[in-house]
N, CA, C and O atoms as CSV, one atom per row, in Angstrom:
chain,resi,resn,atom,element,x,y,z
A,1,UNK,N,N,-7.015,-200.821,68.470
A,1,UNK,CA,C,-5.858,-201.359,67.777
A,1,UNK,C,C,-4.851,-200.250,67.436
A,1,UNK,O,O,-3.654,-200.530,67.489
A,2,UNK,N,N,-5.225,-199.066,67.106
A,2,UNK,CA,C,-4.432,-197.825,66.719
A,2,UNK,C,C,-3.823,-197.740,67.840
A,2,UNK,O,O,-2.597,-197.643,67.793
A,3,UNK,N,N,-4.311,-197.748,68.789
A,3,UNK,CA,C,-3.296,-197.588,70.199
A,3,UNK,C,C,-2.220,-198.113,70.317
A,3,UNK,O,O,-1.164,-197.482,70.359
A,4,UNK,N,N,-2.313,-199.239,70.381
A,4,UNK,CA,C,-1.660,-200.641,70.519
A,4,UNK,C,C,-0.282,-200.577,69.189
A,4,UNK,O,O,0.893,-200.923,69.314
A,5,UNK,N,N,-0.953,-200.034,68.033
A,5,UNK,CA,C,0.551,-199.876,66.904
A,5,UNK,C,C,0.870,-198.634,67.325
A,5,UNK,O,O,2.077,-198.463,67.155
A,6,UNK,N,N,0.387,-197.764,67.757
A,6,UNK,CA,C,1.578,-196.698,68.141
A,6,UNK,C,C,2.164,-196.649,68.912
A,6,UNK,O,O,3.063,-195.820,69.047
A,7,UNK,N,N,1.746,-197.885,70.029
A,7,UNK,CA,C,2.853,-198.014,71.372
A,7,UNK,C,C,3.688,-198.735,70.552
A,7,UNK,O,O,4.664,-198.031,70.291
A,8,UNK,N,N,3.774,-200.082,69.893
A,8,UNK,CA,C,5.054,-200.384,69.201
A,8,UNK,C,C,5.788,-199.561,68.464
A,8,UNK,O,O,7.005,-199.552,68.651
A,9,UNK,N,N,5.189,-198.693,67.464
A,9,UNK,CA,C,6.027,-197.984,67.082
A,9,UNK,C,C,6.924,-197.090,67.927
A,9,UNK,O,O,8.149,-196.983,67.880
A,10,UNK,N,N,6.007,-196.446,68.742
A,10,UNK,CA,C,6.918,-195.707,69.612
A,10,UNK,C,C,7.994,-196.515,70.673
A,10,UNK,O,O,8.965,-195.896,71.108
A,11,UNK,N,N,7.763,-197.875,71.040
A,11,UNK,CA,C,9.205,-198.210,71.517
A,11,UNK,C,C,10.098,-198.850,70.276
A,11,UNK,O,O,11.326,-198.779,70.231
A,12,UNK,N,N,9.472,-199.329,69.526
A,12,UNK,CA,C,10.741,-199.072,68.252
A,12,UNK,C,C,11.953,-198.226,68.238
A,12,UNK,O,O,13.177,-198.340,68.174
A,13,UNK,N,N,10.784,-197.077,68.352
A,13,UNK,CA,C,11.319,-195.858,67.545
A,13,UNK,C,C,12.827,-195.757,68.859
A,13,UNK,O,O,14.033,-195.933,68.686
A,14,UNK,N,N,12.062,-195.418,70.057
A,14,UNK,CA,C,13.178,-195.532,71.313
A,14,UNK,C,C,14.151,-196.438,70.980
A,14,UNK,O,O,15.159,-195.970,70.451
A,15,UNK,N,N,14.086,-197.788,71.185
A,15,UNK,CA,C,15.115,-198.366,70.757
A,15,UNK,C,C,15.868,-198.316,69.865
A,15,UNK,O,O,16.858,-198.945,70.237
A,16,UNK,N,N,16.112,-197.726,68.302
A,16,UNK,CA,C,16.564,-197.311,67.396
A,16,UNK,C,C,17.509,-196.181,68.099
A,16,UNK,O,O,18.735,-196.100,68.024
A,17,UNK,N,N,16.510,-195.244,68.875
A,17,UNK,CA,C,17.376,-193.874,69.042
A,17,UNK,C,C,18.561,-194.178,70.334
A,17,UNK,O,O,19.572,-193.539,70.623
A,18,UNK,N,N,18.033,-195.289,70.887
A,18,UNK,CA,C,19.302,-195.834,71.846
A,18,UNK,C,C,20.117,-196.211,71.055
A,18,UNK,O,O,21.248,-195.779,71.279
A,19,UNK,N,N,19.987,-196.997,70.010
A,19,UNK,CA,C,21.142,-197.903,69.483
A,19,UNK,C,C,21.552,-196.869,68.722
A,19,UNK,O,O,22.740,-197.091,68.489
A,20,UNK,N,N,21.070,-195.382,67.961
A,20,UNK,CA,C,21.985,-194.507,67.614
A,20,UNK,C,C,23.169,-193.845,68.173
A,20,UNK,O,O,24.317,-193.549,67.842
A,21,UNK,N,N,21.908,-193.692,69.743
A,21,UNK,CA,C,23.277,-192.503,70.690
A,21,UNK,C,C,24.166,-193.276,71.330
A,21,UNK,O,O,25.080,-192.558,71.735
A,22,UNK,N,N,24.391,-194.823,71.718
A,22,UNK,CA,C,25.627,-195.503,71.374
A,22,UNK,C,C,26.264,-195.518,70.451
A,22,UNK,O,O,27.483,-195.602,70.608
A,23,UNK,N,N,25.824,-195.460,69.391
A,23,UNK,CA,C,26.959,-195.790,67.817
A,23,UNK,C,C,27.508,-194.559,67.979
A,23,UNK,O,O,28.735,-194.590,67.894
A,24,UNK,N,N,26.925,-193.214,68.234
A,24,UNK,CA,C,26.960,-191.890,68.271
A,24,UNK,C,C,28.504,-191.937,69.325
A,24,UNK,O,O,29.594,-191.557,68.896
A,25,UNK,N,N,28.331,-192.367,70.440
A,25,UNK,CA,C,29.094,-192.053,71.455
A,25,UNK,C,C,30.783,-192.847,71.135
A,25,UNK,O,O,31.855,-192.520,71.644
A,26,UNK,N,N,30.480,-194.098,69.999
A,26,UNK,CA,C,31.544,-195.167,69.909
A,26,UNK,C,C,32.379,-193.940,68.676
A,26,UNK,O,O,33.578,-193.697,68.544
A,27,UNK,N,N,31.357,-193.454,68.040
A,27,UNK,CA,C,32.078,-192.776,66.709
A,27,UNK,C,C,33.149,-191.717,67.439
A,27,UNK,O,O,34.265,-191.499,66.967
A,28,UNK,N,N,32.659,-191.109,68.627
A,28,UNK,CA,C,33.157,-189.897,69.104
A,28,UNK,C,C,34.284,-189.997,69.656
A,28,UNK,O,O,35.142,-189.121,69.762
A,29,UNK,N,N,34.316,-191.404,70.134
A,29,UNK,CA,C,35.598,-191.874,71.390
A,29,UNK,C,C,35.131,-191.381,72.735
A,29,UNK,O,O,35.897,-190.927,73.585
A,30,UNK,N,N,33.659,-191.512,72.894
A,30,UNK,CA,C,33.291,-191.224,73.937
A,30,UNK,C,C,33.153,-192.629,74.991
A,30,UNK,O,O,33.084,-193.659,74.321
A,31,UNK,N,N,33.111,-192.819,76.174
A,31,UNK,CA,C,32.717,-194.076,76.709
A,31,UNK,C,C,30.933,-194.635,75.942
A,31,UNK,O,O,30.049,-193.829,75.651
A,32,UNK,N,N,30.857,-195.738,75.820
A,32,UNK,CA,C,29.607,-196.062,75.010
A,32,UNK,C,C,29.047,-197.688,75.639
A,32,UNK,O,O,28.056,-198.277,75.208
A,33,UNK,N,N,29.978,-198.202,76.762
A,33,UNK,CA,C,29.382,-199.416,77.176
A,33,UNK,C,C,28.025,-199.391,77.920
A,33,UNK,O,O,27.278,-200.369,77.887
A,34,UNK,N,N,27.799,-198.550,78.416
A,34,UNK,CA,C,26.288,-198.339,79.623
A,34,UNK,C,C,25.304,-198.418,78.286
A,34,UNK,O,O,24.462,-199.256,77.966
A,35,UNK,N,N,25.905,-196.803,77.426
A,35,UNK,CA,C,24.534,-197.150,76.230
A,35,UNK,C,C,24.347,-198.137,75.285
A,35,UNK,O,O,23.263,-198.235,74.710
A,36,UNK,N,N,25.380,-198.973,75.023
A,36,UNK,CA,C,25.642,-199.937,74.036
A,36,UNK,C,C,24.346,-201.127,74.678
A,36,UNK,O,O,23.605,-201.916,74.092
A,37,UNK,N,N,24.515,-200.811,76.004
A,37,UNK,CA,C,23.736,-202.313,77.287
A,37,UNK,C,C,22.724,-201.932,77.151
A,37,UNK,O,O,21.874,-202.822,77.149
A,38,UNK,N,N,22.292,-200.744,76.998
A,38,UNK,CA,C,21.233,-200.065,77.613
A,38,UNK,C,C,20.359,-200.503,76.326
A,38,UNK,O,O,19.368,-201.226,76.440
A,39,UNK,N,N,20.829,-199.987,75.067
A,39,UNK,CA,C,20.035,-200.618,73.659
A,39,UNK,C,C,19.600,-201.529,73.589
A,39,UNK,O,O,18.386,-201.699,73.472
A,40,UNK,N,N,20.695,-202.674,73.651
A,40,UNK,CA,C,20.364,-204.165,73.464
A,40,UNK,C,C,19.677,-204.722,74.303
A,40,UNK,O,O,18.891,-205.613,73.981
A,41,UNK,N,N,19.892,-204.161,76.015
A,41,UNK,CA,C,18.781,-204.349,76.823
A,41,UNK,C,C,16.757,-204.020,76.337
A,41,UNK,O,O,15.690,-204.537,76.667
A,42,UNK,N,N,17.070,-203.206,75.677
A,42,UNK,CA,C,15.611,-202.771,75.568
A,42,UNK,C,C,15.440,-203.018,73.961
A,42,UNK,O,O,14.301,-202.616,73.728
A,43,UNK,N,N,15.844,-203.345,73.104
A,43,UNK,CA,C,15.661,-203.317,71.549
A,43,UNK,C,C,15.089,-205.244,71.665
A,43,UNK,O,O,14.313,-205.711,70.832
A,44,UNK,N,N,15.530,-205.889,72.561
A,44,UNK,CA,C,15.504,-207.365,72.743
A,44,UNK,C,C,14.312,-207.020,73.832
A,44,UNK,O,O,13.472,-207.910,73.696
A,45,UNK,N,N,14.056,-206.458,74.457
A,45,UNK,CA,C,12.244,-206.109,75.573
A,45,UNK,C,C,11.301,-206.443,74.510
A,45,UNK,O,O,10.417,-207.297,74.579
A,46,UNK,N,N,11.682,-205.387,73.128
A,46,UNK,CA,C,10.724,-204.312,72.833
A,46,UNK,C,C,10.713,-205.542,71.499
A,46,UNK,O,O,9.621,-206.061,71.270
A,47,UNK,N,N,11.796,-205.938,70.738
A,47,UNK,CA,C,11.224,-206.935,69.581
A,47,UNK,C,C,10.948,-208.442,70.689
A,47,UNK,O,O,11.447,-209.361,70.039
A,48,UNK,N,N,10.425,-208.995,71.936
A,48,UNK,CA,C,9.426,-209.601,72.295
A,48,UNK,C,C,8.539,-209.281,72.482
A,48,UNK,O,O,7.649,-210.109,72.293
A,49,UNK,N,N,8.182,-208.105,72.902
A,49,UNK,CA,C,6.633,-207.475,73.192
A,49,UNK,C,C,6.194,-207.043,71.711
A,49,UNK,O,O,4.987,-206.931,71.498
A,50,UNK,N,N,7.122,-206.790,70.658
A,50,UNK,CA,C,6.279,-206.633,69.227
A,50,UNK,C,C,6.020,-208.058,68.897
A,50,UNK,O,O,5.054,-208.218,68.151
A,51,UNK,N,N,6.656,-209.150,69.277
A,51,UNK,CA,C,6.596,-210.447,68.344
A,51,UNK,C,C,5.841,-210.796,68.960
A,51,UNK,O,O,5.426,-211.806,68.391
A,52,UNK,N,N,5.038,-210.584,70.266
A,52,UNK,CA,C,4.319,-211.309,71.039
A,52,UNK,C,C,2.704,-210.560,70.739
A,52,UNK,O,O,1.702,-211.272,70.674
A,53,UNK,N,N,2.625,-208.790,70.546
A,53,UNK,CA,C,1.392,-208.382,70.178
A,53,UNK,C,C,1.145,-208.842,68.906
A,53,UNK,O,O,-0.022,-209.140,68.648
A,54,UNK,N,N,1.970,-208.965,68.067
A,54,UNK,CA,C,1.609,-209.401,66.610
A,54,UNK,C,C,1.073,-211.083,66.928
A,54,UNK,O,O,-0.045,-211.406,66.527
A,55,UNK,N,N,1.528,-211.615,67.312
A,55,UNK,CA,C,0.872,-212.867,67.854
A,55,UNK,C,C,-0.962,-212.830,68.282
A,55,UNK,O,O,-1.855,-213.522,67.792
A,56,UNK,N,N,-1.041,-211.980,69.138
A,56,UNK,CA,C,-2.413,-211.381,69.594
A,56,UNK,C,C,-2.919,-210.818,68.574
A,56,UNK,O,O,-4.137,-210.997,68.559
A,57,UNK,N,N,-2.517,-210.165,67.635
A,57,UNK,CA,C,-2.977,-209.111,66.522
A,57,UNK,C,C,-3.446,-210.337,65.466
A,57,UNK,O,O,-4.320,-210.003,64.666
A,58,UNK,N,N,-3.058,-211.428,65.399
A,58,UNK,CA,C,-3.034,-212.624,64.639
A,58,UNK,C,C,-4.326,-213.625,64.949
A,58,UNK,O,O,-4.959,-214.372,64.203
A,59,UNK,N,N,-4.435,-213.357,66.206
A,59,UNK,CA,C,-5.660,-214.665,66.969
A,59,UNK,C,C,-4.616,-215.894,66.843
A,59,UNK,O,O,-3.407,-216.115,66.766
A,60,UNK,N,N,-5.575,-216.395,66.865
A,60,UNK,CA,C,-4.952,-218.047,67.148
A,60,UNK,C,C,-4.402,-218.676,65.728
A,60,UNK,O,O,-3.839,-219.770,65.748
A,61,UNK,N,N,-4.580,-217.958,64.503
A,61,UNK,CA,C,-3.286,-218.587,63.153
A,61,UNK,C,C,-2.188,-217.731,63.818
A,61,UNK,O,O,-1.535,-217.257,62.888
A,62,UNK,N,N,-1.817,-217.426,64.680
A,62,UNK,CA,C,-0.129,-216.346,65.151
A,62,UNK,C,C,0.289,-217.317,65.448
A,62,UNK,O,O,1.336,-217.521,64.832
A,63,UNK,N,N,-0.106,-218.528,66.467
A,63,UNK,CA,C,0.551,-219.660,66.716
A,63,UNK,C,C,1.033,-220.440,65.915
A,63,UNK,O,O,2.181,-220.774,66.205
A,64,UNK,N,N,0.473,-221.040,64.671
A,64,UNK,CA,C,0.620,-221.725,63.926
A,64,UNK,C,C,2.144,-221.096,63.187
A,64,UNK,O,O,2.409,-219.894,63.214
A,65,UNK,N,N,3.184,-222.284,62.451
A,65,UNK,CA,C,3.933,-222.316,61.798
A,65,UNK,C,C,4.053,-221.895,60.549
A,65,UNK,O,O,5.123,-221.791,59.950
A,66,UNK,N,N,2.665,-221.566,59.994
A,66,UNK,CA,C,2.758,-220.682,58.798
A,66,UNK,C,C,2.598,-219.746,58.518
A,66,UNK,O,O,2.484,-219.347,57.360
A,67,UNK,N,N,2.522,-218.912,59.829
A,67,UNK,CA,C,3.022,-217.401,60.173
A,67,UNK,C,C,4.681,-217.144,60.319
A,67,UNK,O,O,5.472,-217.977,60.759
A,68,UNK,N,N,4.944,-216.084,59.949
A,68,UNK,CA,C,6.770,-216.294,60.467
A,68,UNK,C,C,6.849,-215.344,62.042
A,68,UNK,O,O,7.886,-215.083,62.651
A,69,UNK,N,N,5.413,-214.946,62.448
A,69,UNK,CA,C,5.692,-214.244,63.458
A,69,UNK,C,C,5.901,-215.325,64.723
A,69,UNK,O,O,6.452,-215.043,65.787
A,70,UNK,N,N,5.442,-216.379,64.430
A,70,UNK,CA,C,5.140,-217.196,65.493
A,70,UNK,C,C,7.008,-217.850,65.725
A,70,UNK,O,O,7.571,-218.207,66.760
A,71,UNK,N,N,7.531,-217.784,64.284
A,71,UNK,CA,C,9.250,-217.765,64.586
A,71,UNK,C,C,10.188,-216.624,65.137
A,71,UNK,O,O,11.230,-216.677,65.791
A,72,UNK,N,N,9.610,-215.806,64.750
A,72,UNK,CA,C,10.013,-214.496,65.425
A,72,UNK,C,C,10.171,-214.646,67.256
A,72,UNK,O,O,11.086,-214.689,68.079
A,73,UNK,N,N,8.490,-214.693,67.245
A,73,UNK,CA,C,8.579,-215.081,68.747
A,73,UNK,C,C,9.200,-215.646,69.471
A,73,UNK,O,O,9.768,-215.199,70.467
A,74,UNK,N,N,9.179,-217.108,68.932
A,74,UNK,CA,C,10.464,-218.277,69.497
A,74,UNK,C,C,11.868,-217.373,69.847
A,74,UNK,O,O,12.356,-217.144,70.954
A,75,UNK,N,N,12.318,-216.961,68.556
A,75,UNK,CA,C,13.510,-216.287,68.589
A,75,UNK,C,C,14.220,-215.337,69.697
A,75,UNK,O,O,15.242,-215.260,70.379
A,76,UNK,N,N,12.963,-214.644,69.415
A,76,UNK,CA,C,12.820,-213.213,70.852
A,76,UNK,C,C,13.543,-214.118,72.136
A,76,UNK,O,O,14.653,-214.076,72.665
A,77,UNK,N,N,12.134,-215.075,72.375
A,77,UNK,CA,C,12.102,-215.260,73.599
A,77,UNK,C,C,13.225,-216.453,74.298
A,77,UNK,O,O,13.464,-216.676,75.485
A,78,UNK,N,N,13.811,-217.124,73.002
A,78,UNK,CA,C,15.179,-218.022,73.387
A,78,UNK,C,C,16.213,-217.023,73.775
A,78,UNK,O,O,16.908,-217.082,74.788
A,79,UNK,N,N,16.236,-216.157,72.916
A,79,UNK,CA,C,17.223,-215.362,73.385
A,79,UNK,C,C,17.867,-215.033,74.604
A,79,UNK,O,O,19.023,-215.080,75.024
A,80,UNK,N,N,16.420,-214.579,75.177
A,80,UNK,CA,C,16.566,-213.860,76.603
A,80,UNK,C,C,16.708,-215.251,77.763
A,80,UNK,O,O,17.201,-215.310,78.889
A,81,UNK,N,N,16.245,-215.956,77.170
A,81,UNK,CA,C,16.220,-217.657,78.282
A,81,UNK,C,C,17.715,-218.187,78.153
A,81,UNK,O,O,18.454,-218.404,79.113
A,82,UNK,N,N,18.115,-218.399,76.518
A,82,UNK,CA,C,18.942,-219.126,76.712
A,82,UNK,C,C,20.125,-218.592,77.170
A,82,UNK,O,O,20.789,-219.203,78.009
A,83,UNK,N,N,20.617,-217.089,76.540
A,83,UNK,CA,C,21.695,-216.713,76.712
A,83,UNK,C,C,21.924,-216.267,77.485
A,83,UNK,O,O,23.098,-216.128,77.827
A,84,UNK,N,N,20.889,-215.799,78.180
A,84,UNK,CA,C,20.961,-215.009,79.763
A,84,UNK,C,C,21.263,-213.354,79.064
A,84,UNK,O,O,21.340,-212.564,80.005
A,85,UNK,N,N,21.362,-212.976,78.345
A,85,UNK,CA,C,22.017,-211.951,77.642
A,85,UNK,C,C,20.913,-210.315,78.561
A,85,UNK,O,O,21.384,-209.324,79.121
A,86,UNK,N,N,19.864,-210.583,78.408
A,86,UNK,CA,C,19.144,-209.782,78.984
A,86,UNK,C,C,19.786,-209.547,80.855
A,86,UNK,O,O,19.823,-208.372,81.220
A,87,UNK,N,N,20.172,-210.467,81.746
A,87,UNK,CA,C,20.768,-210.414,83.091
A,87,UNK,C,C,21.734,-209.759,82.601
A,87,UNK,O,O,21.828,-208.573,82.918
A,88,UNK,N,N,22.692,-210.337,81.716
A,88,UNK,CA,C,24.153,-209.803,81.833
A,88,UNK,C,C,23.901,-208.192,81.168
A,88,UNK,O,O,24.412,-207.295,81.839
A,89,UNK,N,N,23.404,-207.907,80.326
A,89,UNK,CA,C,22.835,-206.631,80.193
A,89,UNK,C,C,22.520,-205.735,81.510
A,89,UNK,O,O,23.268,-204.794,81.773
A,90,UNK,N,N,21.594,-205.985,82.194
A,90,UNK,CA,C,21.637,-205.641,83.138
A,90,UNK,C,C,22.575,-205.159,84.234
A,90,UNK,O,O,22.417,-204.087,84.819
A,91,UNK,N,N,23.586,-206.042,84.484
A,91,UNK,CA,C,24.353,-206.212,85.103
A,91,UNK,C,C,25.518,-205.478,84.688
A,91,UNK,O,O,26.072,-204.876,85.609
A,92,UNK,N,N,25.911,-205.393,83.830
A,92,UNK,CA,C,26.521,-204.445,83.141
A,92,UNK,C,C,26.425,-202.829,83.205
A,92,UNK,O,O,27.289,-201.976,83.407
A,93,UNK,N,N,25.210,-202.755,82.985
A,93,UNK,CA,C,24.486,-201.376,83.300
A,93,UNK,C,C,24.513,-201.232,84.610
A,93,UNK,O,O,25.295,-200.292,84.746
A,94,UNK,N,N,24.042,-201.670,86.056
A,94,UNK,CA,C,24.302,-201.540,87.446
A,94,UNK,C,C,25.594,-201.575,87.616
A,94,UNK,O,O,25.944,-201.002,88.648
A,95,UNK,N,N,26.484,-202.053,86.962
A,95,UNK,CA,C,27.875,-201.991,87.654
A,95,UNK,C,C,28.610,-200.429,86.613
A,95,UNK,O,O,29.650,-199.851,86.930
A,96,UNK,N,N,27.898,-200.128,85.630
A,96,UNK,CA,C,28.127,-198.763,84.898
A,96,UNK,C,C,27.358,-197.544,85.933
A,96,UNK,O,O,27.983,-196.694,86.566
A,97,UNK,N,N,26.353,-197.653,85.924
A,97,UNK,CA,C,26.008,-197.011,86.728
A,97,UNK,C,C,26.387,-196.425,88.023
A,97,UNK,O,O,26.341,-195.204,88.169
A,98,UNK,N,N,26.800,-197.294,89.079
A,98,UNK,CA,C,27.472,-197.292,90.177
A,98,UNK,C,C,28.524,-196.320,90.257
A,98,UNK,O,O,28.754,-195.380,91.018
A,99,UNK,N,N,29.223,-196.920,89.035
A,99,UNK,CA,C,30.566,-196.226,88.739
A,99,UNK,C,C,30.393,-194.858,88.500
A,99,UNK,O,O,31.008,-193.926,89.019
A,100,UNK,N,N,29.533,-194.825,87.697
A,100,UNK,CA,C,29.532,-192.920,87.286
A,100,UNK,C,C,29.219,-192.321,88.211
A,100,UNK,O,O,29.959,-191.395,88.544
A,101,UNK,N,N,27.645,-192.678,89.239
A,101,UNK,CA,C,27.599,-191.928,90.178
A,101,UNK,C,C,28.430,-192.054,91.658
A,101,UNK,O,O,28.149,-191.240,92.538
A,102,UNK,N,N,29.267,-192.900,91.862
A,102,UNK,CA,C,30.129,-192.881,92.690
A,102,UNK,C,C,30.900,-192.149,93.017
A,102,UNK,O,O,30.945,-191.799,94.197
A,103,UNK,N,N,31.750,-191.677,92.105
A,103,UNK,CA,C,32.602,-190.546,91.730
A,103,UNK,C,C,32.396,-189.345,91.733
A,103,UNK,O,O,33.278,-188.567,91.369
């Protein structure tokens, strides 16, 4: 189990430090759209794979409605279904990408 919370913590922790060195790059007047994608791309990975081990970490009351992780989960995972937000993330980033190394 110790394993298992220090891999969440440690992509936490990553995702935090993405969503810094965008804020970092917006404060500067630096370009910040690739990292801005790049965060939200992986901060929305990383809180489904936490809402989903805490589910497992739970047994079978994680499912149930009188956990709030089991809303969490929902949440996570509409996200990425409904809004498509995770593709367009993506997509965003490949067409950033392209660009920088093109040039």
């Amino acid at each position: 189990m110790q394993h298992q919370y220090a891999q969440i913590a440690t992509e936490i922790r990553a995702a935090e430090l993405l969503t810094y060195d965008a804020c970092r790059r917006k404060e500067s007047g630096i370009s910040f759209i690739k990292e801005a994608s790049m965060a939200k791309l992986y901060a929305s990975q990383v809180a489904e794979r936490t809402a989903s081990k805490c589910i497992e970490w739970l047994g079978g009351v994680g499912f149930t409605r009188d956990m709030p992780v089991e809303k969490f989960y929902r949440d996570c995972k509409v996200g990425s279904i409904y809004e498509g937000t995770s593709n367009i993330q993506l997509q965003t980033i490949a067409k950033m990408v392209k660009k920088e190394y093109k040039n």
